[in-house]
C-alpha positions in Angstrom: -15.9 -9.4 5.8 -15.3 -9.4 2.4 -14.7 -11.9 -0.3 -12.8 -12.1 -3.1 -13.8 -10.7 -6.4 -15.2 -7.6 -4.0 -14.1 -4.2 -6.0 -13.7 -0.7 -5.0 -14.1 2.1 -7.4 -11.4 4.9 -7.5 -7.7 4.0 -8.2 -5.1 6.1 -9.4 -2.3 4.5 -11.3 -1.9 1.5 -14.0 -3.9 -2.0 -14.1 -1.9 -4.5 -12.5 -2.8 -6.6 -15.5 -3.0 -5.2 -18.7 -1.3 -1.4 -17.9 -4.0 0.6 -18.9 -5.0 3.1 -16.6 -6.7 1.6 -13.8 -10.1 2.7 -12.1 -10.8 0.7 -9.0 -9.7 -2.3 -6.4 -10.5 -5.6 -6.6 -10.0 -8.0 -3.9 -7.8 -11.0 -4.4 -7.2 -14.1 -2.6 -6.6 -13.5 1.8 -3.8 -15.3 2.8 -2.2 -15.3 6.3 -0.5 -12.6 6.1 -3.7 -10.4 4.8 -5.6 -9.3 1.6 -4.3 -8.4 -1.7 -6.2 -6.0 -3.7 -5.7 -5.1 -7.7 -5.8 -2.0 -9.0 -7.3 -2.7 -12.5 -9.2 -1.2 -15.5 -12.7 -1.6 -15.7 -12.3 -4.5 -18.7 -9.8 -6.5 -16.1 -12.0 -6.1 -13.4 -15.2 -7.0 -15.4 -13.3 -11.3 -15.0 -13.6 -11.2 -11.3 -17.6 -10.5 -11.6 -18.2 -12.9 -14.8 -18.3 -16.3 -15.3 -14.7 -17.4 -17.6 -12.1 -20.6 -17.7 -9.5 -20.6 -15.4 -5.8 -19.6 -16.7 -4.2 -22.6 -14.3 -6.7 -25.4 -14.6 -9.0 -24.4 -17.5 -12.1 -25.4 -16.1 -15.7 -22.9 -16.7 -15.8 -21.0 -13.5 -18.8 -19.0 -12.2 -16.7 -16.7 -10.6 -13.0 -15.9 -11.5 -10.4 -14.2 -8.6 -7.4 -12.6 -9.4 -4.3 -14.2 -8.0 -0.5 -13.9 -8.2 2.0 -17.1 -8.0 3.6 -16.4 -4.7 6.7 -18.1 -5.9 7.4 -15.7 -9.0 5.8 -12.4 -7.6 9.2 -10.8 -7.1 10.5 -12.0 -10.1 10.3 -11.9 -14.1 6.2 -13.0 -14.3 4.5 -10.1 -11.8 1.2 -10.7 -13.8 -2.2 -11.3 -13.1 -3.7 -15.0 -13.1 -7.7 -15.3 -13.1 -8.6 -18.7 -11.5 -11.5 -20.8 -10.4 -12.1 -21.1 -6.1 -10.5 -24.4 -6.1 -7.2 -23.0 -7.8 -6.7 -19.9 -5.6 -7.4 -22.7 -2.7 -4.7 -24.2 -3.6 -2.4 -21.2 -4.0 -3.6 -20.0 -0.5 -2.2 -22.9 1.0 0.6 -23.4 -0.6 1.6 -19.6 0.5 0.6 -20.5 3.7 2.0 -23.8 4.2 6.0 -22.6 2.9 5.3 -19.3 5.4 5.1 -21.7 8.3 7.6 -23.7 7.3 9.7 -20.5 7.1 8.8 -19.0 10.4 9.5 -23.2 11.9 12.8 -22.4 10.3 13.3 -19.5 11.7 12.5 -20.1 15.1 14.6 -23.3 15.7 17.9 -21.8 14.2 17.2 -18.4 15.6 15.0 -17.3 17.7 15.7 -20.7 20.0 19.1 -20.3 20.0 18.9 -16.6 21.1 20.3 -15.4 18.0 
């Protein structure tokens, strides 16, 4: 298994973050409905491996991980956030937690009631 911050060399395309053309993968957060993996540029990718302040908390980190707000993916902000362990805990759950409330949802207004 593999954690996040791993990176995979070889992408084709633009860096998720800056738009520059990208050279490799790096592993984001893992979430329950999988992995999500950056393509990036070598600068971008250089955060996940060295020690930096995290964009949400501002704490010094050892290790930064790319994440994405879950709640404004699919909007206006589809950008990059590099946070400390504790801050992409927190986005995990979060993610996880409205996903099960969602699939509760779903189940007791249709899949109970045969809809």
């Amino acid at each position: 298994m593999t954690e996040p911050g791993f990176r995979i060399e070889g992408a084709a395309g633009r860096c998720k973050d800056c738009g520059a053309v990208a050279t490799c993968h790096v592993q984001g957060e893992t979430y329950s409905f999988g992995t999500e993996w950056w393509r990036l540029c070598d600068e971008c990718a250089g955060k996940a491996s060295e020690p930096g302040q995290c964009e949400r908390c501002g704490i010094d980190t050892d290790q930064l991980r790319p994440v994405r707000d879950w709640e404004e993916c699919c909007g206006l902000r589809d950008r990059v956030d590099w946070v400390c362990a504790e801050c992409g805990r927190r986005e995990r759950e979060s993610f996880d937690s409205a996903t099960a409330g969602w699939a509760a949802y779903m189940r007791e207004h249709f899949v109970e009631k045969g809809r």
